[in-house]
N, C-alpha and C positions, 0 to 999 in steps of 0.2 A: 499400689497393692493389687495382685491378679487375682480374678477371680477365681474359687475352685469349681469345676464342673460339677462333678463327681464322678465316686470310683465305680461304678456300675461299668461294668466289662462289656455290655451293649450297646455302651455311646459307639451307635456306629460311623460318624465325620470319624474319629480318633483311627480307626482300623481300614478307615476308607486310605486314609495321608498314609497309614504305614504300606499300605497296597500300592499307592500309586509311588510309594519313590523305592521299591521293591524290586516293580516289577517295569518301569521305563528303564531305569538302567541297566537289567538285562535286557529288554527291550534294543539298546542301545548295542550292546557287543555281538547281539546274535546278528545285529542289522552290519555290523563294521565284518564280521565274518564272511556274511554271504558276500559282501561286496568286493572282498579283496581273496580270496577263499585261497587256502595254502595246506598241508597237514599240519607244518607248524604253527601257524596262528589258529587253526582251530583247533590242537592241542593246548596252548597256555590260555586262550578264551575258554575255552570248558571248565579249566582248573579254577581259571576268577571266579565263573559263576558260582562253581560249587561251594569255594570260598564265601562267595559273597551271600550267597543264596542260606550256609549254615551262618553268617554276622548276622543275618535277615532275621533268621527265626530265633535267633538266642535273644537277640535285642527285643524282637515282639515276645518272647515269651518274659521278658524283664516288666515289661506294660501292664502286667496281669495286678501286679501288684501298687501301681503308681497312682499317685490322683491327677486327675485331668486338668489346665486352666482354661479357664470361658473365652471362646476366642472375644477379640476388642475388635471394634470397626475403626478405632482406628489404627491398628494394627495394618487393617483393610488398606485402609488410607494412605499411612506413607510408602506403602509397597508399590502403590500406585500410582501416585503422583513421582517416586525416584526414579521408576523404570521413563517414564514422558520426560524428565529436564534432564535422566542422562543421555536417553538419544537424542533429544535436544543439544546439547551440548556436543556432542559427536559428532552430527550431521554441520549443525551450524557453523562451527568453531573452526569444521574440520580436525578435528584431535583423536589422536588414538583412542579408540575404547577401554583400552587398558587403562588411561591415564583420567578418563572422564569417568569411569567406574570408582576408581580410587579416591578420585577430589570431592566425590558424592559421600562417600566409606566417611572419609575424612569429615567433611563438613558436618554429617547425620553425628561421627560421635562428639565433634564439637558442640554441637547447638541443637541438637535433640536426644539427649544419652539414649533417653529411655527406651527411644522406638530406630535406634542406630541396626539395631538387626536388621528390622524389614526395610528399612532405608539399602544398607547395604544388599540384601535380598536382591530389591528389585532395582537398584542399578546394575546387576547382572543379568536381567530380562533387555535393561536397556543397553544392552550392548550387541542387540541385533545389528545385521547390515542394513545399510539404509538401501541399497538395492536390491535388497528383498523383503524388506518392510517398511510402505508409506505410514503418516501417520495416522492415518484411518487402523490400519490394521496393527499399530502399537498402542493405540487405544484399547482394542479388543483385545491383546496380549497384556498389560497391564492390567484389565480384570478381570485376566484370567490367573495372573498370576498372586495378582491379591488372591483369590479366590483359595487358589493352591496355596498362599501359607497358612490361610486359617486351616484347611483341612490339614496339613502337616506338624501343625504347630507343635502338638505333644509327642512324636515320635524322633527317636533319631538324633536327639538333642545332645549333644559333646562331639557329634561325627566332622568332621572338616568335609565341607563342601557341600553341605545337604541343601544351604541356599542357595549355592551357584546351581543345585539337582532343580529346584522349586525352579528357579528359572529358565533352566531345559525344556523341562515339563510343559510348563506354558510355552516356550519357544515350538517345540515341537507338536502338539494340541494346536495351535494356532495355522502354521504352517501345512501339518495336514488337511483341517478344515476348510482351506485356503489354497489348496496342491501349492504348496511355494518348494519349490526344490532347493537344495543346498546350492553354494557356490563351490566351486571344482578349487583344489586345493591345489596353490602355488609355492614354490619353493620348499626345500626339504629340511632335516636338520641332518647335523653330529651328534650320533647319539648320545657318544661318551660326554660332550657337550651341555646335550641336555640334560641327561644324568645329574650332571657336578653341579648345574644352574639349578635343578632342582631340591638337589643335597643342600644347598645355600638355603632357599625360601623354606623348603618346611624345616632346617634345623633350627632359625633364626628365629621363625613366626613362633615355632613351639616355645624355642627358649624363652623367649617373651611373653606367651600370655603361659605357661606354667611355671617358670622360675620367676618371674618378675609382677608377676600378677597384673598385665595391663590387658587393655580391653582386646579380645583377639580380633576386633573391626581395626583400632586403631594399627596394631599389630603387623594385623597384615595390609591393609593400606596405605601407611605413610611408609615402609619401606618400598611398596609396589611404586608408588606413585617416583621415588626417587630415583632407580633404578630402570625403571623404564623410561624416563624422560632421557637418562643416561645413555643406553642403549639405541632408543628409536631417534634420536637427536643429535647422540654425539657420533658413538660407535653404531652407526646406521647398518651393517654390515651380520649385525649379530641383533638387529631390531626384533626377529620373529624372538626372540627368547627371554622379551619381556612377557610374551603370553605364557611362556615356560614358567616363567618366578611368581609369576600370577598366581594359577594354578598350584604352584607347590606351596602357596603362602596359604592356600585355604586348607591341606590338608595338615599344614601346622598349627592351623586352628583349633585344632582335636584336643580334646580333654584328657586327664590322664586315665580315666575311668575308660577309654578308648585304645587310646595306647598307652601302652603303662611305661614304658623307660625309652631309653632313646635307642636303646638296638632295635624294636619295633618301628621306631622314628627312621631311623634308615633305612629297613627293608619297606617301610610304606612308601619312602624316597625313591627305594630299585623300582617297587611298584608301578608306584606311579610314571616313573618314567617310558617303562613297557607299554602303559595303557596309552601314555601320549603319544607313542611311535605308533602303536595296533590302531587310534582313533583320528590320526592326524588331517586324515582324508575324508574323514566321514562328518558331515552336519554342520559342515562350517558355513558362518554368517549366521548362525541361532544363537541367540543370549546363554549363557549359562552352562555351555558346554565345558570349561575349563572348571567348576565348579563339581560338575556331572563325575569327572574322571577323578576327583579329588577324593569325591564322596565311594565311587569305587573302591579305589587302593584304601579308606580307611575302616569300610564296612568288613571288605577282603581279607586284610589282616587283622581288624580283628575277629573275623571269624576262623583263620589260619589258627592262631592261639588259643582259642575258646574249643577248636577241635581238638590241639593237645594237650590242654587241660584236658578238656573229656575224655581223650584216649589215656588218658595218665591213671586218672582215677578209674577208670575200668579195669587195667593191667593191676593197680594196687589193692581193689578188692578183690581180683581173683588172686592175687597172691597171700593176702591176709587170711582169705577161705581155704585155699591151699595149707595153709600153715596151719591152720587150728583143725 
């Protein structure tokens, strides 16, 4: 049973978490602009923002009304200790991070239901490179990222990807702190490729945790985890496109309260697939980036719809005052 905070509009941790996964993921596209700079990518980056920036305010102004739960320390806890055994396991093992993220997803919803979120959370923290973070300094990114879901904890909740967002967060916090520079991005995709890889993970993820009602950790992890062992293993060839199904598995994590039917489900799928191509080059080796882009395309669209709902009922009141 979670604690209730309360509804007092001043609990300022509650509008702190909605600020910080606001305004890093713009943070994020204004940085992938400057770095690749074109008219056309800084025409469809402007339009996400806009997008993204009215999901931002419709969803904070939904908050007004909601009660808050008391964050838990150990809440704290398994965020902290998933992000240390998944790089753990990455580094040691040698295994793709995709696949050590997922075995984590997986194990958290087996044998710890309750706290399977922050589990999953912060195995996408632990999915830093290991050449750009010893374990001194994923120590300090684990509390920091515990730190960031308690502040997050009541915002944002049905969005796909706001965890892999929490895990950016800290990835990027850290690494600034730290001047850790990204690593320089090799090999390229198909976009049309990606796209369809894409169209697969968030149709599948969604159809499962809204038609089928299963956990969207389980969801989206035990197909992740299968599919990528596929690709990085057998069909090596097409390996970068398990981080593709990754990524599109979190933003079918989305609630319907999110995306309401599956033609949203698709265009979050075109989405996201642009936002993979515009970010491909940017922030790689930080935990959480594939999360980051999820949480994007699904604040994006639905702040695309919630602008023509708005524009709908503007046009209908002046037409009903027109009329009378």
């Amino acid at each position: 049973m979670q604690t209730i905070l309360s509804k007092d509009k001043s609990v300022i941790w509650v509008w702190l978490g909605f600020a910080i996964l606001t305004l890093f993921p713009m943070y994020s596209l204004v940085k992938a602009m400057i770095n690749d700079f074109s008219i056309l990518d800084f025409t469809i980056i402007m339009i996400i923002i806009v997008l993204f920036v009215y999901g931002s305010i419709k969803h904070g102004k939904s908050l007004l009304s909601k009660e808050y739960l008391k964050p838990d320390f150990l809440d704290f806890f398994f965020t902290v200790i998933s992000v240390v055994i998944t790089y753990i396991i990455s580094k040691e093992l040698n295994i793709s991070v995709v696949i050590s993220s997922a075995i984590i997803g997986l194990l958290g919803f087996i044998f710890l239901r309750k706290y399977q979120m922050m589990i999953y959370c912060g195995s996408f923290a632990g999915m830093v490179s290991s050449q750009l973070f010893g374990y001194s300094e994923v120590l300090v990114l684990a509390l920091v990222c515990g730190l960031v879901y308690l502040l997050t904890k009541n915002v944002f909740n049905g969005f796909g990807g706001k965890l892999g967002s929490i895990a950016f967060v800290s990835s990027l916090v850290k690494a600034n702190v730290f001047n850790i520079s990204p690593l320089i991005a090799s090999g390229g995709y198909n976009y049309l490729v990606l796209v369809l890889v894409g169209l697969i993970g968030v149709l599948l993820t969604f159809y499962l945790v809204n038609n089928k009602n299963i956990s969207s950790v389980l969801a989206s992890a035990g197909p992740s985890l299968i599919i990528s062992v596929f690709l990085i293993y057998i069909l090596r060839q097409y390996s970068l496109y398990a981080f593709v199904y990754f990524a599109a598995s979190f933003l079918g994590m989305s609630s319907k309260e999110v995306l309401k039917n599956y033609f949203q489900v698709v265009l979050g799928a075109l989405m996201l697939g642009l936002i993979y191509y515009l970010l491909h080059h940017c922030f790689n080796g930080y935990g959480g980036k594939l999360g980051l882009m999820a949480f994007i395309s699904s604040v994006s669209i639905f702040g695309l719809f919630s602008l023509i709902e708005q524009t709908k009922s503007i046009f209908v009141k002046k037409y009903l005052k027109q009329e009378n």
